[in-house]
C-alpha positions in Angstrom: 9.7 13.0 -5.2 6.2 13.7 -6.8 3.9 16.1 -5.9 0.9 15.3 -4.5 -2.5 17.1 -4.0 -4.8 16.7 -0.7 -7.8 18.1 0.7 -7.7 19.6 3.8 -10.4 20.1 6.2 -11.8 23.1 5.0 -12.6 21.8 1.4 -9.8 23.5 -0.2 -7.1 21.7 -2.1 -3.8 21.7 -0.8 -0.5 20.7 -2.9 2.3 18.4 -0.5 5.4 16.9 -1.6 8.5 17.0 1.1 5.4 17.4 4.0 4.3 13.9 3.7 5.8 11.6 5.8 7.8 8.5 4.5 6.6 4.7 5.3 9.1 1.6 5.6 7.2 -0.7 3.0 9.0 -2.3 0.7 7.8 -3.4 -3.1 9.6 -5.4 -5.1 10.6 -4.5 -8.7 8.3 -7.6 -9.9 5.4 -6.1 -7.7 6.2 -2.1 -9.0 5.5 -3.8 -12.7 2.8 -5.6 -12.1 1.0 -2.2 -10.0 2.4 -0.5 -13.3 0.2 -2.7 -15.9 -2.5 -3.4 -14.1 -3.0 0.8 -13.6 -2.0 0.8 -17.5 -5.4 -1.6 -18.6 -7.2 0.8 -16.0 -6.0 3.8 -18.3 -5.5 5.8 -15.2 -2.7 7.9 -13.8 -4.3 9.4 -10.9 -4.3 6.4 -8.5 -2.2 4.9 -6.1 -1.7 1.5 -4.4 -3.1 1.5 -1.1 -1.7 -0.7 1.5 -4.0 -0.8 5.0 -4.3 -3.5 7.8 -8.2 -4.0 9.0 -9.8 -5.6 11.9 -11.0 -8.8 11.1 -9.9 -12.5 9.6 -9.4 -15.6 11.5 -6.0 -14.2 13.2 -7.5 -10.9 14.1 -6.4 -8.1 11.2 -6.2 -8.4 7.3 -4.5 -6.8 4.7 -5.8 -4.1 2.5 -4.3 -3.5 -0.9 -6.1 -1.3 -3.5 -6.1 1.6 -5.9 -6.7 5.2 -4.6 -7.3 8.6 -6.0 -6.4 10.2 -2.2 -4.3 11.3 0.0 -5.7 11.6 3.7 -4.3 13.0 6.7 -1.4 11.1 8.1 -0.8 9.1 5.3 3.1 8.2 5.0 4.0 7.5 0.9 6.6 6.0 -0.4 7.6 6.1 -4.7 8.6 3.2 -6.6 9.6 4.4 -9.7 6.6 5.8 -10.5 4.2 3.8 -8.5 2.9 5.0 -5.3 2.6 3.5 -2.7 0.6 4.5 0.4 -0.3 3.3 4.3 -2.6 5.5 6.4 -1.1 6.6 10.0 -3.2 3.6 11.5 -1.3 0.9 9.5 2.4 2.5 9.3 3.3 1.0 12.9 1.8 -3.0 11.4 3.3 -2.7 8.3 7.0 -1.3 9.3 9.3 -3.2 7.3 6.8 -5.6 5.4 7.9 -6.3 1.7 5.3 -6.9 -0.9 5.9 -8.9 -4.0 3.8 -10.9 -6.4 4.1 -14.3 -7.7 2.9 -15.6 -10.5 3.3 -19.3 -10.8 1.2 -22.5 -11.7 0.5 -22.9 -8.0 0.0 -18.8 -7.2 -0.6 -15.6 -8.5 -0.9 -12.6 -6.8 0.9 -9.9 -4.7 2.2 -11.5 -1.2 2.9 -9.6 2.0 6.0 -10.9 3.6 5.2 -8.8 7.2 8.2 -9.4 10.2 5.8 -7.7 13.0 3.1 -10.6 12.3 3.6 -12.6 15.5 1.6 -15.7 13.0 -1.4 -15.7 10.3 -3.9 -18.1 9.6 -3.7 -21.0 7.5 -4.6 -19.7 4.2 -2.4 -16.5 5.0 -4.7 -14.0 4.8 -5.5 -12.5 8.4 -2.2 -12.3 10.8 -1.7 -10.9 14.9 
C-alpha cells in the first residue's frame, strides 16, 4: 500500500498508510488506464481520483469524480495499481460496491458509474436516489 501524507487539525503534516480506512469502489482496469494518462498529460503525480456523491440533480444526488492533491479526515482509499482512488466518509455508505469504468465508443466516452444502492437515476444518468 502507499503512503500517504495528511494534515491534521493542528496544521502539522501527518504521514498514514495502514490508518486509512479501505472503501468498496471498484475501477476497472480500462478506467485505472485512462485515470493513468489523463494524470500523465497533467504531468502530475501528486493527485488522486476523487469519487464523491453531492446533493442535487434531477433524482436528488450526483456524482463527483475529480483530481485531488488531499487526504481529509475520514476518507477511505483504495489503490489500483498505482492510481488512487478516494471517497470521503459522507459518500463511502452511497457508493458501497459501485464499479466505475469508462467507455469510449462512437456513441460515448467517458467514465460510467455502475452504482447497485441507486434505487433509479434520471434519464440522462447523471443524478440518481
Amino acid at each position: 500500500m502507499s503512503t500517504a501524507t495528511n494534515e491534521n487539525s493542528t496544521g502539522t503534516t501527518s504521514t498514514a498508510s495502514d490508518e486509512l480506512p479501505v472503501h468498496e469502489v471498484k475501477l476497472t482496469d480500462v478506467a485505472a488506464g485512462k485515470v493513468r494518462s489523463l494524470l500523465e498529460q497533467e504531468g502530475r503525480t501528486d493527485l488522486r481520483l476523487r469519487v464523491a456523491v453531492q446533493p442535487g440533480g434531477c433524482s436528488g444526488l450526483i456524482y463527483q469524480l475529480y483530481f485531488d492533491e488531499r487526504l481529509l479526515d475520514g476518507d477511505a482509499v483504495r489503490d489500483y495499481d498505482g492510481v488512487e482512488v478516494v471517497v470521503d466518509k459522507m459518500s463511502v455508505p452511497y457508493l458501497s460496491g459501485a464499479s466505475i469504468d469508462f467507455e469510449d465508443t462512437i456513441s460515448k466516452q467517458g467514465f460510467t458509474i455502475d452504482n447497485p444502492n441507486a434505487g433509479g437515476s434520471c434519464a440522462c444518468g447523471d443524478s440518481f436516489h
